[in-house]
C-alpha positions as a printed NumPy array, in Angstrom:
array([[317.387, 163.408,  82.342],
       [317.691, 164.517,  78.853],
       [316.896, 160.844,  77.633],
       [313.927, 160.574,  80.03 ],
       [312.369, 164.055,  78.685],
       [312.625, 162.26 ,  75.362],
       [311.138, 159.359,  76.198],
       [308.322, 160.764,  77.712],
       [307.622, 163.534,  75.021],
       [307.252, 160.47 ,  72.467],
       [304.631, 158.696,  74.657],
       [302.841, 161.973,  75.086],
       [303.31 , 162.12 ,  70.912],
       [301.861, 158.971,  70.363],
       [298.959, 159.107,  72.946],
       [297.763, 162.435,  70.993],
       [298.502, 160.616,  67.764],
       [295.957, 157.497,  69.253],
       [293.48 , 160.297,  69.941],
       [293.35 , 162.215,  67.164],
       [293.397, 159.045,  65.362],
       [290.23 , 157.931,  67.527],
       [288.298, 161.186,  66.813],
       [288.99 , 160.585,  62.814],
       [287.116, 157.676,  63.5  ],
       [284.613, 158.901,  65.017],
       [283.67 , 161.337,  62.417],
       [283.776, 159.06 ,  59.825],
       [281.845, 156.478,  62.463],
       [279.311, 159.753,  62.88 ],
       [279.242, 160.484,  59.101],
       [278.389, 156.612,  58.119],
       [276.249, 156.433,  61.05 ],
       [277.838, 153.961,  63.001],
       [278.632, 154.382,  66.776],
       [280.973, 151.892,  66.747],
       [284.162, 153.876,  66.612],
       [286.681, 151.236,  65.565],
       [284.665, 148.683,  63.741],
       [287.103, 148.003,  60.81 ],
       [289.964, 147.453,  63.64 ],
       [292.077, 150.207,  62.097],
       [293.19 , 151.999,  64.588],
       [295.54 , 150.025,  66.304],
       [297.462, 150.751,  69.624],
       [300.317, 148.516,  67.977],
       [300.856, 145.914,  65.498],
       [300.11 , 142.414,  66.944],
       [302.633, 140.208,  66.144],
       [301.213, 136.754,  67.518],
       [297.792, 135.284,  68.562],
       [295.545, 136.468,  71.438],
       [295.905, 140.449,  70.938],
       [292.653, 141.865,  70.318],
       [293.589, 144.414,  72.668],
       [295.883, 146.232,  70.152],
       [292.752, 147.326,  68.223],
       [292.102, 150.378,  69.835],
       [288.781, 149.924,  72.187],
       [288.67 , 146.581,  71.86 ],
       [289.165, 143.197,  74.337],
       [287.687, 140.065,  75.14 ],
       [284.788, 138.922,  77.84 ],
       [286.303, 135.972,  78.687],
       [289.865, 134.389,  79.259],
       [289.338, 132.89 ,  75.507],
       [291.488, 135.691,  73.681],
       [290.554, 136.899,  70.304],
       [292.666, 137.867,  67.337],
       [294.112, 141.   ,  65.771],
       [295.012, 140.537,  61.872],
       [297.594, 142.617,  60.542],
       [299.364, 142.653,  57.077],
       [302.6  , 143.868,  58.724],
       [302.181, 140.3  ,  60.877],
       [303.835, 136.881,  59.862],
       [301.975, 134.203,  57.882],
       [302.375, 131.363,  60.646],
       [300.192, 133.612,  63.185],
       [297.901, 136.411,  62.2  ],
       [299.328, 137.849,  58.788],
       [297.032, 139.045,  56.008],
       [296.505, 137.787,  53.727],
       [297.69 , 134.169,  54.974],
       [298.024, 133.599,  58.314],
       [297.348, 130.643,  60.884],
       [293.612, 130.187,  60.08 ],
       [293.555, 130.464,  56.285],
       [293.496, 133.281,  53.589],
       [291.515, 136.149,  53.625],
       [291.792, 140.294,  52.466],
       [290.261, 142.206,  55.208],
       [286.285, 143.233,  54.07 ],
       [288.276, 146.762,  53.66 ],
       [291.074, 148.456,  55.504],
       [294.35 , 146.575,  56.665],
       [293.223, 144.87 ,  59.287],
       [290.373, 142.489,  60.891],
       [289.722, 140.319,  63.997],
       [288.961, 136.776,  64.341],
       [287.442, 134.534,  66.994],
       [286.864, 130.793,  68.193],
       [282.799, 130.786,  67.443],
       [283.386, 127.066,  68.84 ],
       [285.929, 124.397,  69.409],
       [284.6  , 121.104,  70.77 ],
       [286.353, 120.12 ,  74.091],
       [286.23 , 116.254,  73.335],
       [288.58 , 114.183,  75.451],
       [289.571, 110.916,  74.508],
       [287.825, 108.129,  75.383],
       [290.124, 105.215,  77.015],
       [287.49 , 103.414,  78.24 ],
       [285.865, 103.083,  74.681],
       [286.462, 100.614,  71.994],
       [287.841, 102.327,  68.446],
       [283.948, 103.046,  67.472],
       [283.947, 105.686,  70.396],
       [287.017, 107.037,  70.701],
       [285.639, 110.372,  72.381],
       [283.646, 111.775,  75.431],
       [281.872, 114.679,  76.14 ],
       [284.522, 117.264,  77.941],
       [282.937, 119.793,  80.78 ],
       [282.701, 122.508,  78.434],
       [282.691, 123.864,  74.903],
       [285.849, 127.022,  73.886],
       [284.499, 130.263,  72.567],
       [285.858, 134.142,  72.047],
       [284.081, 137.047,  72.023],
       [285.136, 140.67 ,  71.471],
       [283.821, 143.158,  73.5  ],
       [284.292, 147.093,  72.698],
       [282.07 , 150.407,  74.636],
       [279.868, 152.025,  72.906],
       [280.896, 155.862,  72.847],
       [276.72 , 156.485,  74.1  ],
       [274.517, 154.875,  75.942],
       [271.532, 153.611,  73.457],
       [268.59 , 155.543,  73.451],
       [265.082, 154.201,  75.387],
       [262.482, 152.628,  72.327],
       [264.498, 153.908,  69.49 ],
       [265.005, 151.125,  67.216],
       [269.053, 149.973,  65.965],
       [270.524, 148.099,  63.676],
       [273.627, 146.113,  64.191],
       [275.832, 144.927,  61.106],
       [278.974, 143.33 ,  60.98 ],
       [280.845, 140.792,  58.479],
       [281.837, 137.217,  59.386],
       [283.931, 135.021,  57.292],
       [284.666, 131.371,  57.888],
       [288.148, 130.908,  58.062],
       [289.731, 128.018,  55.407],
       [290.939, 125.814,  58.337],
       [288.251, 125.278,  59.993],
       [286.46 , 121.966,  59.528],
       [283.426, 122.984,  61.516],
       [281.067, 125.468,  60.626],
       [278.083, 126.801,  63.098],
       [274.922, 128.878,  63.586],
       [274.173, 131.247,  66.761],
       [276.918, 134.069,  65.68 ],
       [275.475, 137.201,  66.795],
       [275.479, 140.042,  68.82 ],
       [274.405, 141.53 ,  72.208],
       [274.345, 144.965,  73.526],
       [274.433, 144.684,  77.383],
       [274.519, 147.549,  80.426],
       [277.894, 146.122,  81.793],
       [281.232, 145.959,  80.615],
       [280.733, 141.561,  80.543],
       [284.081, 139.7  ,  81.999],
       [284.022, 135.982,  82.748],
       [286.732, 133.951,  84.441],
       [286.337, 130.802,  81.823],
       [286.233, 130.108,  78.156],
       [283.066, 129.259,  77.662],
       [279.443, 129.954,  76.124],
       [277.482, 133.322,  77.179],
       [274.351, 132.788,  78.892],
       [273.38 , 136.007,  77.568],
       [270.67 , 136.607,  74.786],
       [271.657, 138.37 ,  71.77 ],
       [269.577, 140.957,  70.43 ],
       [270.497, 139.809,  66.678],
       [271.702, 136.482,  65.722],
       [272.571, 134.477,  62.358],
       [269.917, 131.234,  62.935],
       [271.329, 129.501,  59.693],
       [274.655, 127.38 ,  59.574],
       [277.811, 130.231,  58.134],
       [279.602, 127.388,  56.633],
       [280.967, 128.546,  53.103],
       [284.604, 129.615,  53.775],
       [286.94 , 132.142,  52.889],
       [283.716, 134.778,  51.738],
       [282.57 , 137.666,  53.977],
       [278.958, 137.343,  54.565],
       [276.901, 139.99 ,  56.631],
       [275.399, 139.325,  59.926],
       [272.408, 142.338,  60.171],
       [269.213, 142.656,  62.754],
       [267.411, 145.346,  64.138],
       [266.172, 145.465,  67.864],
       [264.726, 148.597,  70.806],
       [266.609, 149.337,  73.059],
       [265.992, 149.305,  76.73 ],
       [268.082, 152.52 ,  77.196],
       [271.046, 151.414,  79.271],
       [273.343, 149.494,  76.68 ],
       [276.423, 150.112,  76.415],
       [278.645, 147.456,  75.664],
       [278.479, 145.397,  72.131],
       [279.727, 141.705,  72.417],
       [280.394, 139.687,  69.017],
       [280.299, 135.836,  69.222],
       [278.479, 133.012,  69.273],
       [275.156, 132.488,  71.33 ],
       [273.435, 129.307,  72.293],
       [270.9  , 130.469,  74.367],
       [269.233, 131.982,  70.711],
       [270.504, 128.969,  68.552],
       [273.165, 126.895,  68.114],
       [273.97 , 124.365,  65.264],
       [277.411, 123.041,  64.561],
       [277.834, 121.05 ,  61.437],
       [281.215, 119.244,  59.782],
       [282.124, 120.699,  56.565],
       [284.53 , 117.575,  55.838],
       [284.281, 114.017,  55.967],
       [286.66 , 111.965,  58.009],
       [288.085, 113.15 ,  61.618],
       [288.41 , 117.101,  61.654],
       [289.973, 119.649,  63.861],
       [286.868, 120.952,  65.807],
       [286.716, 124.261,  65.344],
       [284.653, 126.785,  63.758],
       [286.85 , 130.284,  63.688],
       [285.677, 133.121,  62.073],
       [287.125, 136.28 ,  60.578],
       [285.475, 139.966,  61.746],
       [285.114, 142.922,  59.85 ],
       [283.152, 145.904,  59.81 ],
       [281.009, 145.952,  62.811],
       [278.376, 148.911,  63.197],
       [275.305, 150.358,  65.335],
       [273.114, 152.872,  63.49 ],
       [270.248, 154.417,  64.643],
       [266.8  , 153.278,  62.765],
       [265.26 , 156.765,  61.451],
       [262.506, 157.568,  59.638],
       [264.999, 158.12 ,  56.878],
       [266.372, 155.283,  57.077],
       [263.671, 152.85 ,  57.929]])
């Protein structure tokens, strides 16, 4: 019984810990004037230790069954470590941590039927990830926002793309498949991110409708979408990207 009060006591510990950790945030978030509480992905439920754990950034998770990273320096270089890790080398933009997700990975299948000129096909459907986190308000009727966050091409990809961007949607989006959104973004990069290993800022402004609540980060065909090989030869088919510092202020007077 003893052991049991214990236990207890140091999940009640920890969930005050995660919540006075999550209000920090949002003072700072308040003070910078971002909504986004946990942009930088500090505040972590616990250290992720392999791929596909998002979900250990506090507020965060994924809108599809494609799984996104968490990037930790406390993790192992083979998987999601920082500096070096599975994808490449990168230093978070700031902080100890950042995310990363599949902006595209082409779903080729191999072509038996072709000679050695075509040894590919066309598969059903291209893989993408996309990180989802709730606003902590609902955005405001014909009040103008801007939406920042920092993208970095990770050094192992051979494919670079345009169409990263983000949308702020009414619903809490889930999708039982791994591929593109059919949603349109209210901001979106329409050029090619291709130089790797360098953080590069993804920023738009749009008015809100008044119900959104829900900021997705990925990559969106329906706006634009561009892929383009970054080496010569046969590649790896993937564009993965790094994710740091994502915000939501309001456009003021001030500020305008």
């Amino acid at each position: 019984m003893q052991m049991e009060t214990m236990n207890v006591l140091r999940a009640g510990a920890k969930g005050l810990m995660l919540l006075v950790m999550a209000a920090n945030a949002a003072t700072t978030a308040t003070a910078q004037g971002s909504i986004v509480l946990n942009g930088g992905f500090e505040i972590v439920v616990k250290e992720p230790t392999t791929f596909d754990q998002l979900g250990r950034a506090d507020g965060w998770n994924n809108v599809t069954l494609g799984m996104a990273e968490l990037f930790s320096k406390s993790a192992t270089v083979k998987t999601v470590g920082i500096p070096d890790n599975f994808y490449g080398t990168m230093e978070p933009f700031e902080g100890d941590h950042y995310a990363g997700f599949m902006a595209w990975k082409d779903d080729q299948r191999s072509n038996f039927e072709g000679g050695p000129e075509d040894p590919f096909k066309p598969g059903w459907n291209a893989y993408s990830e996309y990180p989802i986190t709730e606003l902590p308000i609902t955005l405001k009727d014909g009040v103008t926002y801007e939406i920042s966050f920092q993208v970095a091409l990770a050094g192992n990809s051979d494919r670079a793309v345009a169409g990263i961007g983000a949308l702020v949607s009414p619903l809490n989006l889930r999708y039982p498949n791994r591929s593109f959104l059919g949603e349109r973004p209210q901001v979106v990069a329409d050029k090619v991110l291709e130089e790797r290993g360098k953080w590069v800022e993804v920023r738009g402004r749009f008015k809100a409708d008044g119900d959104e609540r829900f900021l997705v980060i990925g990559t969106f065909p329906t706006a634009i979408f561009q892929t383009k090989r970054i080496i010569d030869g046969l590649d790896n088919q993937y564009a993965y990207y790094y994710l740091d510092n994502v915000t939501v202020t309001e456009v003021t007077p001030d500020t305008d």
